[in-house]
C-alpha angles and dihedrals in degrees: 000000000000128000101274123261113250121216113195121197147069109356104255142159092043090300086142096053103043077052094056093045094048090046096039087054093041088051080050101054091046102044100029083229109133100159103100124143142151121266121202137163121198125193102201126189126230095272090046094264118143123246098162137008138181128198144186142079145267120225129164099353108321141075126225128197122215101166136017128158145169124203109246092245095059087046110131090011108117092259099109094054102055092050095056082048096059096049092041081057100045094049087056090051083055096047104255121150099191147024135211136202142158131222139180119247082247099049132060107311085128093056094053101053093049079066092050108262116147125217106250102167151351152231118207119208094006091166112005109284103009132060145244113235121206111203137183140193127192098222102215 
């Protein structure tokens, strides 16, 4: 029984989601929490395309938002809002008190405290020259 080879590159042959599963039922065995699952919001036009989409999940208590994106035509437009609403409302219905996101500098730290999401941490040079925000709503 030798030291393990590492291979180092692009995840393939399914190497992110046996992570996630390993970690997900290690997080499960610790916490007693096994009610983990995905939460996603999709705005769709008239023909099925796709303007706006949200996606996560919601596990012991609390939401989290991985994704979430608006096309650049339906920008200021209300959409994301109401996005961020839906899931905000469906993480309620599953008992959650509180959800979690993180955005880029560049990106939409601004939006999101219009909606009520306070800064709780930081990432600085993430990437380089920018920063990761880490955000956070009690959902009442």
């Amino acid at each position: 029984m030798g030291e393990p080879e590492l291979v180092t590159g692009e995840a393939g042959d399914g190497l992110r989601e046996r992570l996630e599963a390993e970690i997900n039922a290690f997080n499960v065995a610790a916490t007693g929490y096994a009610d983990g699952r995905p939460l996603c919001v999709a705005a769709r036009g008239a023909g099925g395309e796709l303007r706006a989409g949200l996606s996560g999940w919601t596990w012991g208590g609390c939401g989290y938002v991985e994704f979430a994106w608006v096309r650049d035509d339906h920008r200021r437009s209300g959409l994301g809002t109401r996005l961020l609403a839906a899931a905000e409302q469906e993480a309620r219905r599953r008992g959650c008190d509180r959800l979690a996101l993180s955005t880029h500098s560049f990106q939409a730290p601004g939006f999101y405290a219009r909606l009520g999401y306070a800064e709780c941490g930081r990432t600085p040079g993430y990437p380089r020259g920018y920063d990761q925000v880490h955000l956070v709503k009690q959902l009442s």
